[in-house]
Jmol script that loads the backbone (N, CA, C; Angstrom):
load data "model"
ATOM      1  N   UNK A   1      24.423  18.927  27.187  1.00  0.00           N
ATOM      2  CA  UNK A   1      24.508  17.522  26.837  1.00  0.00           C
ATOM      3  C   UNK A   1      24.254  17.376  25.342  1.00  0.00           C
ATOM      4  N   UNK A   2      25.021  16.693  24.530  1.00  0.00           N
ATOM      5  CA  UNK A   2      24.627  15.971  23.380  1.00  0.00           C
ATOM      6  C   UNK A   2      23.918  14.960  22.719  1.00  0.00           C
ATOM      7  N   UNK A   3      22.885  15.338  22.119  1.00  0.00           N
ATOM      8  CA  UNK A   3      22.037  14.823  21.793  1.00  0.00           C
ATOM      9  C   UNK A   3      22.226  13.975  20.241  1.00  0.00           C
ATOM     10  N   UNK A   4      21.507  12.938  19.668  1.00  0.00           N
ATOM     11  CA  UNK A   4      21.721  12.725  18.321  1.00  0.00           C
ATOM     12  C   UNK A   4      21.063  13.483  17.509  1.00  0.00           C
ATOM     13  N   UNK A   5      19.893  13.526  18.014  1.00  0.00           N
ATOM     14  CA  UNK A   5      19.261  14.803  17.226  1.00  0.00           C
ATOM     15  C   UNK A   5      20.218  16.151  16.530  1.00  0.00           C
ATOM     16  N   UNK A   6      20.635  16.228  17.936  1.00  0.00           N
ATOM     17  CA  UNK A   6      21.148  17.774  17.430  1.00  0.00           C
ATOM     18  C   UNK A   6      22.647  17.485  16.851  1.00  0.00           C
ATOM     19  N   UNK A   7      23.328  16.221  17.161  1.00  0.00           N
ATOM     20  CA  UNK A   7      24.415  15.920  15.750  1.00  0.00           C
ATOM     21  C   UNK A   7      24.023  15.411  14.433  1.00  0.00           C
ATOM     22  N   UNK A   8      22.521  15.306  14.214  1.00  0.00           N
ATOM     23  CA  UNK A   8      22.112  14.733  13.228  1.00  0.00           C
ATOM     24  C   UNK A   8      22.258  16.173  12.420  1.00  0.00           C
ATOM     25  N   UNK A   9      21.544  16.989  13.078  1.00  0.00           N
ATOM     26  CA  UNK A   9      20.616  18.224  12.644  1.00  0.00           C
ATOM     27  C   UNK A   9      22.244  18.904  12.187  1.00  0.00           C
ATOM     28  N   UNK A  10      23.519  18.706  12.582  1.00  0.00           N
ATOM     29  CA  UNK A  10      24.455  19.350  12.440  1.00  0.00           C
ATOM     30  C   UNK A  10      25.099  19.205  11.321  1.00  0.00           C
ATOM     31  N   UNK A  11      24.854  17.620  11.429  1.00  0.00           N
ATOM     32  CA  UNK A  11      25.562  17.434  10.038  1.00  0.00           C
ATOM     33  C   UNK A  11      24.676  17.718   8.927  1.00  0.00           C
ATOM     34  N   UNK A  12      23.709  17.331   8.936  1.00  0.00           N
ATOM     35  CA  UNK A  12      22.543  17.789   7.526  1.00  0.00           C
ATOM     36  C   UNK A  12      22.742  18.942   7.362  1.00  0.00           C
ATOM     37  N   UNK A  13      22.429  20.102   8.632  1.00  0.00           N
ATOM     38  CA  UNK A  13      22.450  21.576   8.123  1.00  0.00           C
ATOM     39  C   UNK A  13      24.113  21.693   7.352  1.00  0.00           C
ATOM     40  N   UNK A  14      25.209  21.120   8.252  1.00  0.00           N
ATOM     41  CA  UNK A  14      26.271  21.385   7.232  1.00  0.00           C
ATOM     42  C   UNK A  14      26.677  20.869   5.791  1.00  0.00           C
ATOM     43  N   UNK A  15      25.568  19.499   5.765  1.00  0.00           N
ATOM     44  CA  UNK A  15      25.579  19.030   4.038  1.00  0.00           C
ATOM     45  C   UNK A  15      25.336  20.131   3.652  1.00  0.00           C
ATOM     46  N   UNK A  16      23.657  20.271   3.697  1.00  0.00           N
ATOM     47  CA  UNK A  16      22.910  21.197   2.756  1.00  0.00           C
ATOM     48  C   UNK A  16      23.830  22.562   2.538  1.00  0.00           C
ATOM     49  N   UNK A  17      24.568  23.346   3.422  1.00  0.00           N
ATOM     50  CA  UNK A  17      24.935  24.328   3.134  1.00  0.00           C
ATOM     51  C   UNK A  17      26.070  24.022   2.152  1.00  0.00           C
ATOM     52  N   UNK A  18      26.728  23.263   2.025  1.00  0.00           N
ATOM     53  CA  UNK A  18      28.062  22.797   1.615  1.00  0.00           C
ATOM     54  C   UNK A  18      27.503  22.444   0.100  1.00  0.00           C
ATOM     55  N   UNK A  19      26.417  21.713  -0.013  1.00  0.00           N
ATOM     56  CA  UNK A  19      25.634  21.211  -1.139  1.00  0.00           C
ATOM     57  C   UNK A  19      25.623  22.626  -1.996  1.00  0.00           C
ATOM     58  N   UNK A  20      24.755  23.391  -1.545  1.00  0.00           N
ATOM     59  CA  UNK A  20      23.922  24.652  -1.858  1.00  0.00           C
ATOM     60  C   UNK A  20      24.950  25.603  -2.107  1.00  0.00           C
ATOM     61  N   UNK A  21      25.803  25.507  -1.270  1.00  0.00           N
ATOM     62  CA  UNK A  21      27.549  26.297  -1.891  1.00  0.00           C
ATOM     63  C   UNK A  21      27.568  26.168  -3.450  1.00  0.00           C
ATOM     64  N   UNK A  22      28.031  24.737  -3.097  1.00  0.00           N
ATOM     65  CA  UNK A  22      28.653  24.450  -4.411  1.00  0.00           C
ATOM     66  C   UNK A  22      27.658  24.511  -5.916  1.00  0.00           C
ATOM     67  N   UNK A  23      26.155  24.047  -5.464  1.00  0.00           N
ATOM     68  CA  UNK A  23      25.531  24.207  -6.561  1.00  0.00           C
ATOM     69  C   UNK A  23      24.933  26.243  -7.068  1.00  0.00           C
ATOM     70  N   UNK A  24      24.977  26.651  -6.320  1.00  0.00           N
ATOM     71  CA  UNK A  24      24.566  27.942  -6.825  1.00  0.00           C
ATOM     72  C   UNK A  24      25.699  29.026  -6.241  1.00  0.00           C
ATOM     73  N   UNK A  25      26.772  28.669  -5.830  1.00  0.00           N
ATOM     74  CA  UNK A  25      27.834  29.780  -5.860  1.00  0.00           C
ATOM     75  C   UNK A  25      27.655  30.441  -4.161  1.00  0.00           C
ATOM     76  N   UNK A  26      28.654  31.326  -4.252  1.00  0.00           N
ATOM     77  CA  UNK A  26      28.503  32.348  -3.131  1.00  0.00           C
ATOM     78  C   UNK A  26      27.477  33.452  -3.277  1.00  0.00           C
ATOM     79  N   UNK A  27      27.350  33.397  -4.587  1.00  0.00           N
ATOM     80  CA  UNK A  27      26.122  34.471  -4.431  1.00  0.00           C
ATOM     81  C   UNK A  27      24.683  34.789  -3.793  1.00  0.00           C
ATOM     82  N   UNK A  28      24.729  33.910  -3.260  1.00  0.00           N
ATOM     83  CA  UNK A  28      23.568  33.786  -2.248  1.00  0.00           C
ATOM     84  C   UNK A  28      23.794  33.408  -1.129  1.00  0.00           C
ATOM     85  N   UNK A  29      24.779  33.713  -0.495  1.00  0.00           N
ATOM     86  CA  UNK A  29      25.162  33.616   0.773  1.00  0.00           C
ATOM     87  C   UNK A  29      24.292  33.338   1.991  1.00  0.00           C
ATOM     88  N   UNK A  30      23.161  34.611   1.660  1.00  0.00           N
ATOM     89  CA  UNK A  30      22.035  34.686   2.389  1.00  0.00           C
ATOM     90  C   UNK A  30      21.267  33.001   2.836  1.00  0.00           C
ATOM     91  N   UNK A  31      20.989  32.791   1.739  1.00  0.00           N
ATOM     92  CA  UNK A  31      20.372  31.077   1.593  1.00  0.00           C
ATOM     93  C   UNK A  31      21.262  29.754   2.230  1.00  0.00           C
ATOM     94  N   UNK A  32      22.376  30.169   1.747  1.00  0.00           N
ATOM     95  CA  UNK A  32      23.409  29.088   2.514  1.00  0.00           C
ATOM     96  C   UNK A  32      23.499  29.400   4.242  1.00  0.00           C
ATOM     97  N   UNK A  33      23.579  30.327   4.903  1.00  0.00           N
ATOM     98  CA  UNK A  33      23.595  30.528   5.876  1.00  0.00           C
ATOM     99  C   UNK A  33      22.479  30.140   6.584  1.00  0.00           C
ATOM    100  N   UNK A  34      21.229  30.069   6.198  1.00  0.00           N
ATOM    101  CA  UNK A  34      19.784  29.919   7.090  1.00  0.00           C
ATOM    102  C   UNK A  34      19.337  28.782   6.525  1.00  0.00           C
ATOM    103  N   UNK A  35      19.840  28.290   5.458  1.00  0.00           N
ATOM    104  CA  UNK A  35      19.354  26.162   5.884  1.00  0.00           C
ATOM    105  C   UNK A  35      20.013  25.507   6.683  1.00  0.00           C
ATOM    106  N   UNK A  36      20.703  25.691   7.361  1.00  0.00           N
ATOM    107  CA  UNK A  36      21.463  24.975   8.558  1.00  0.00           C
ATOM    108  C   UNK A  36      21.214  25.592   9.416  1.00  0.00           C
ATOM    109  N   UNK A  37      20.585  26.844   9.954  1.00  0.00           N
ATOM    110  CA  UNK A  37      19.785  26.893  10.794  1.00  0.00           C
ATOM    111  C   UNK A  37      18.899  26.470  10.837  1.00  0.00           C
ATOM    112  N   UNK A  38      17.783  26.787   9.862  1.00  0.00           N
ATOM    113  CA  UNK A  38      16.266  26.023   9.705  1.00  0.00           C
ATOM    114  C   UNK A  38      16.559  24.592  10.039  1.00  0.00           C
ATOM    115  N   UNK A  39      17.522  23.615   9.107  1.00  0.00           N
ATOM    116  CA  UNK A  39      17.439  22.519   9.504  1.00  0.00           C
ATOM    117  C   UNK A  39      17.776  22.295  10.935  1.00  0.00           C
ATOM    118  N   UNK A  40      18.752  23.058  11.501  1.00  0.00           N
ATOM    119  CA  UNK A  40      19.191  22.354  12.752  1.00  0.00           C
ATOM    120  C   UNK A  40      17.580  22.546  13.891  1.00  0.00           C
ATOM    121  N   UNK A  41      17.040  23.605  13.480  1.00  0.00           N
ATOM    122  CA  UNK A  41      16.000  24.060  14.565  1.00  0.00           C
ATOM    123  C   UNK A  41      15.030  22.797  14.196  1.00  0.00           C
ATOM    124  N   UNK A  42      14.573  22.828  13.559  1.00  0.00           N
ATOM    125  CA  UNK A  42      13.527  21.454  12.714  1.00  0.00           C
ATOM    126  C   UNK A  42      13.626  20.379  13.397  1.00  0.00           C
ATOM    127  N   UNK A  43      14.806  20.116  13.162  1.00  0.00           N
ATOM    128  CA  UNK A  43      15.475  18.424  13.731  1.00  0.00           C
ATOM    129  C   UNK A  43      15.532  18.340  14.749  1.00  0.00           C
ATOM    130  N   UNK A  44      16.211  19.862  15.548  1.00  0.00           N
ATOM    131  CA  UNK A  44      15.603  19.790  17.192  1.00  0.00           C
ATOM    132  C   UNK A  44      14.552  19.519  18.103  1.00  0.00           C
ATOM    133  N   UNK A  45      13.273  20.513  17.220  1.00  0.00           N
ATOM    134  CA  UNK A  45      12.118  20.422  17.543  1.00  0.00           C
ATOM    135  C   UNK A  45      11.735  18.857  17.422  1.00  0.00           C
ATOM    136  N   UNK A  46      11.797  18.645  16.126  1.00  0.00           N
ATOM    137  CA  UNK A  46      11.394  17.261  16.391  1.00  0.00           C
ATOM    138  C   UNK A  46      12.038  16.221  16.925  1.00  0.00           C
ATOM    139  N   UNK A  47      13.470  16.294  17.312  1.00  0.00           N
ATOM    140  CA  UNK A  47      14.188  15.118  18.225  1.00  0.00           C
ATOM    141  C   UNK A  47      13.362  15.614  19.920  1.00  0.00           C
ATOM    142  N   UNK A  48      13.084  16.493  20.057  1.00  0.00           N
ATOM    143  CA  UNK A  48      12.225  16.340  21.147  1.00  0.00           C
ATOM    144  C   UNK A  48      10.700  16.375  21.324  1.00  0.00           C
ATOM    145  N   UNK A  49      10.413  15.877  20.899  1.00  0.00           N
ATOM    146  CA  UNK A  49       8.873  16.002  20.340  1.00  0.00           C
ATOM    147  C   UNK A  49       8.458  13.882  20.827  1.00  0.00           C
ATOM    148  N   UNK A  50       7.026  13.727  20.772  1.00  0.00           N
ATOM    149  CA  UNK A  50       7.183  12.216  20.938  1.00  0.00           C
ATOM    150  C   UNK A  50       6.251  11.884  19.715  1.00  0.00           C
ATOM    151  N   UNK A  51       6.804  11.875  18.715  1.00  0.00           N
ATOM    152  CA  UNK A  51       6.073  11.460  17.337  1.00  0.00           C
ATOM    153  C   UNK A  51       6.956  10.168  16.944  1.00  0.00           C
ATOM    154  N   UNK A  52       5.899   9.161  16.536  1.00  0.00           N
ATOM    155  CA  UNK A  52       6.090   8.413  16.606  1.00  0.00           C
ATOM    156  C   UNK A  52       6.520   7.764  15.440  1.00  0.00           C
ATOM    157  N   UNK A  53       6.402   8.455  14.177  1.00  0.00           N
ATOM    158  CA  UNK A  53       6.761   7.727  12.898  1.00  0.00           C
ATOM    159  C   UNK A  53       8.036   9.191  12.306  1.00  0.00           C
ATOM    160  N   UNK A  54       6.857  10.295  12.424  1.00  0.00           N
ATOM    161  CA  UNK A  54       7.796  11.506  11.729  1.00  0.00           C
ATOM    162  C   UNK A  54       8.644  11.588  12.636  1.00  0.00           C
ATOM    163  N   UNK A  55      10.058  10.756  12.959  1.00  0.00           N
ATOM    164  CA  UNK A  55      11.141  11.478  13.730  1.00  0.00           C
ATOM    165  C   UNK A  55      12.071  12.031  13.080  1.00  0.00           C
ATOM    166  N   UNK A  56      13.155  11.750  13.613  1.00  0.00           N
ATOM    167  CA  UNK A  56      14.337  12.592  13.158  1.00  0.00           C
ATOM    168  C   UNK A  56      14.949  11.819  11.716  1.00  0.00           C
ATOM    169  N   UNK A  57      14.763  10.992  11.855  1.00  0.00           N
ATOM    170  CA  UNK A  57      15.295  10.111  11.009  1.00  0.00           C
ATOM    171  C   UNK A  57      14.242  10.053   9.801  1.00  0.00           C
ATOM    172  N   UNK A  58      13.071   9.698   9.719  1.00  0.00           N
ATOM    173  CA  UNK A  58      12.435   9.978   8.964  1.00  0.00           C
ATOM    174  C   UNK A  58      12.662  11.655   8.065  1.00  0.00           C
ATOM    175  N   UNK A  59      12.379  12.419   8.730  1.00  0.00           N
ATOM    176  CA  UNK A  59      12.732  13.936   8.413  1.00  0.00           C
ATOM    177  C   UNK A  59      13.449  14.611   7.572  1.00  0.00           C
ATOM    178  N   UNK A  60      15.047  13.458   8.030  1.00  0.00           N
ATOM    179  CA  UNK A  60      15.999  13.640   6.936  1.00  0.00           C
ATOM    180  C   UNK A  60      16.349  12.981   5.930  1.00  0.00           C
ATOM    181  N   UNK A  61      15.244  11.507   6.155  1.00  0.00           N
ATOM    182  CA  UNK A  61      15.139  11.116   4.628  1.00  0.00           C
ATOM    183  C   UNK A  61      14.544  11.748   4.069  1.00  0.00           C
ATOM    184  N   UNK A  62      13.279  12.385   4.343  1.00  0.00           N
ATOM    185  CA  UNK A  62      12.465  12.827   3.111  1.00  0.00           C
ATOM    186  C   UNK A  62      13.650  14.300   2.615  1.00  0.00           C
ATOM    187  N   UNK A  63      14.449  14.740   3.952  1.00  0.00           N
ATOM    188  CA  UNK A  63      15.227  16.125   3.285  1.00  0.00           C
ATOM    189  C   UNK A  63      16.218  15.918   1.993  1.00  0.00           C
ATOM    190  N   UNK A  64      16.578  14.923   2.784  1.00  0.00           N
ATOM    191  CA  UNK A  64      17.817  14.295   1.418  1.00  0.00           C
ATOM    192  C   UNK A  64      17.094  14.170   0.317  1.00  0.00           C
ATOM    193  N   UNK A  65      15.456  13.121   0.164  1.00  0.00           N
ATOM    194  CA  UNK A  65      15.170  13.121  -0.922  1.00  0.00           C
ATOM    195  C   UNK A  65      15.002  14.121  -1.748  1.00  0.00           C
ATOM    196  N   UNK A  66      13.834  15.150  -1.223  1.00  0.00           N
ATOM    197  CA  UNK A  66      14.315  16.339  -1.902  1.00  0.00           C
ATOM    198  C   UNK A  66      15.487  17.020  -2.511  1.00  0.00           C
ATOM    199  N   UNK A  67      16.508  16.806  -1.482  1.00  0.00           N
ATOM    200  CA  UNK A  67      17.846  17.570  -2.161  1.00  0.00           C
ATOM    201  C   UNK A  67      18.051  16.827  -3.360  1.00  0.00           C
ATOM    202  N   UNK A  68      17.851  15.444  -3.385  1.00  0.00           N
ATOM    203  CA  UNK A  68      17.889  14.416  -4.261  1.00  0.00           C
ATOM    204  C   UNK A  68      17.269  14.609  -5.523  1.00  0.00           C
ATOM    205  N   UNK A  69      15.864  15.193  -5.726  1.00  0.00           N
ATOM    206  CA  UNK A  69      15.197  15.855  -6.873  1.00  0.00           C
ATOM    207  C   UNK A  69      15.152  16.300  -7.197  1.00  0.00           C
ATOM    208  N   UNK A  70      15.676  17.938  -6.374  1.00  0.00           N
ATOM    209  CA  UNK A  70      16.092  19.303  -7.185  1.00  0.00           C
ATOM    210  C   UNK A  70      17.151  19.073  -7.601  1.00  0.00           C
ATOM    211  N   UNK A  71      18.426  18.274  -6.968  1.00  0.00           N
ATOM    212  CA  UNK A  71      19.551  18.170  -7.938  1.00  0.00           C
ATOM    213  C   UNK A  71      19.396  17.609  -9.409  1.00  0.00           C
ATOM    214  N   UNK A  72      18.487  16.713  -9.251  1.00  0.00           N
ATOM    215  CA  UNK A  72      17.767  15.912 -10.439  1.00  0.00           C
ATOM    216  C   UNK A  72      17.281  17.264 -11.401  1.00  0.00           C
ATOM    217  N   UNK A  73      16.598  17.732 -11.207  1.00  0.00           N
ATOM    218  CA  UNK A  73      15.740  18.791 -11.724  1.00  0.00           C
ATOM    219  C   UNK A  73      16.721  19.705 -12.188  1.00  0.00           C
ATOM    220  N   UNK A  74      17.923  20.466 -11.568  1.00  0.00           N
ATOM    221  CA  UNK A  74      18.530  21.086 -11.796  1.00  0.00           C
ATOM    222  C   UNK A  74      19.377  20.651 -13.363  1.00  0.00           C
ATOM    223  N   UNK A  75      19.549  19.565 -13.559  1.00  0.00           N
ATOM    224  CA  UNK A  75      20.417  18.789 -14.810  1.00  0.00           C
ATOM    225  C   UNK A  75      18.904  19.073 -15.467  1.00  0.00           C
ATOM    226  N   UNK A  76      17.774  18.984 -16.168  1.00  0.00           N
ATOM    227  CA  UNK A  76      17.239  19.458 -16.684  1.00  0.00           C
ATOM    228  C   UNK A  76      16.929  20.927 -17.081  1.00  0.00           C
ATOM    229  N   UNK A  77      16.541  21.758 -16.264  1.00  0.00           N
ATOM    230  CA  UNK A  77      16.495  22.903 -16.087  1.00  0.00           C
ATOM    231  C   UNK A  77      16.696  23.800 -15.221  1.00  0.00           C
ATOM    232  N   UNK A  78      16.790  24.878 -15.156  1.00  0.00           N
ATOM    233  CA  UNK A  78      17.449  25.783 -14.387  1.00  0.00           C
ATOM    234  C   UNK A  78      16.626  25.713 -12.857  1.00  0.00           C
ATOM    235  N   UNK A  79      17.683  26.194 -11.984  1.00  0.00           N
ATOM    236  CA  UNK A  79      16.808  25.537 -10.562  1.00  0.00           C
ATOM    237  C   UNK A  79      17.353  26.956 -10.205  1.00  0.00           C
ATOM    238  N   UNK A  80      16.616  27.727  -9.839  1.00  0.00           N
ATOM    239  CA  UNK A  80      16.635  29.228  -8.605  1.00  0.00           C
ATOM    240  C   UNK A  80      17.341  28.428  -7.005  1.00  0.00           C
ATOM    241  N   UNK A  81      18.123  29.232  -6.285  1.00  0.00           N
ATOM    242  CA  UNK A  81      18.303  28.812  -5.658  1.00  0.00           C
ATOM    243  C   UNK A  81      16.988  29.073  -4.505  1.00  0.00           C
ATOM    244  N   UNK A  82      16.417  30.005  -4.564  1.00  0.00           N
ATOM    245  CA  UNK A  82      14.991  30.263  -3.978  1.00  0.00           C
ATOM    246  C   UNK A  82      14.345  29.003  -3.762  1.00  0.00           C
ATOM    247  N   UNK A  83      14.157  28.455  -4.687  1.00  0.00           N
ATOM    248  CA  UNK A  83      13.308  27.324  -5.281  1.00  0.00           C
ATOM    249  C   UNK A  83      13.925  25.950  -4.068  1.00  0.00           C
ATOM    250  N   UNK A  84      15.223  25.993  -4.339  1.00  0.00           N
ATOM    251  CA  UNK A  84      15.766  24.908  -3.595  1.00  0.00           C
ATOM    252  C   UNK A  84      15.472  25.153  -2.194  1.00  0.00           C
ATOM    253  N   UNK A  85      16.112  26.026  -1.938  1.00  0.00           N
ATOM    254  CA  UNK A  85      15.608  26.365  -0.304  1.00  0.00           C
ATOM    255  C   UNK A  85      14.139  26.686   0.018  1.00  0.00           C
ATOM    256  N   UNK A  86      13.128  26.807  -0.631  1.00  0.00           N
ATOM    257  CA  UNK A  86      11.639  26.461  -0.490  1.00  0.00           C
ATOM    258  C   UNK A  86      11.503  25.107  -0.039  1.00  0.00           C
ATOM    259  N   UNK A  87      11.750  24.167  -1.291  1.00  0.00           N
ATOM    260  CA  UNK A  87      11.760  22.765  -0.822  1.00  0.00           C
ATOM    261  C   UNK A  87      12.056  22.253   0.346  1.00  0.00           C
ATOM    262  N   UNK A  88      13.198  22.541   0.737  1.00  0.00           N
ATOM    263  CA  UNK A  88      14.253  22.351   1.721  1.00  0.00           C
ATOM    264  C   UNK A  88      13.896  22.469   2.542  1.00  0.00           C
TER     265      UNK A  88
END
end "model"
wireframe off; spacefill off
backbone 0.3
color backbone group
């Protein structure tokens, strides 16, 4: 059965990877491949979980924001892709 959670978690993990593509190349393949896992598992866990403020939705605002600041950060100075996927 389909859940929103887990189409939420689908599409974020496929932003971020798509994001993370484009900002640091194929060369890290490694990294692009396991934030859309991490995220999708995350978003799972917590679309089934009964928390009452941190849900799913919450979760991926604060994810976006982040993506939102290292991209920020990145136009200043150099951003590791390490670094991004720490945040992340």
């Amino acid at each position: 059965m389909i859940t929103v959670p887990e189409l939420a978690a689908e599409a974020l993990g496929s932003f971020l990877a798509t994001d993370m593509n484009r900002s640091f190349g194929s060369s890290h393949a490694r990294l692009t491949e396991l934030i859309p896992s991490v995220a999708r598992l995350a978003l799972e866990y917590i679309g089934n979980s009964d928390a009452l403020y941190h849900n799913v939705e919450h979760t991926m605002l604060v994810t976006l924001a982040g993506h939102d600041i290292m991209m920020g950060r990145a136009l200043l100075a150099p951003t590791l892709p390490s670094d991004y996927a720490h945040l992340i």
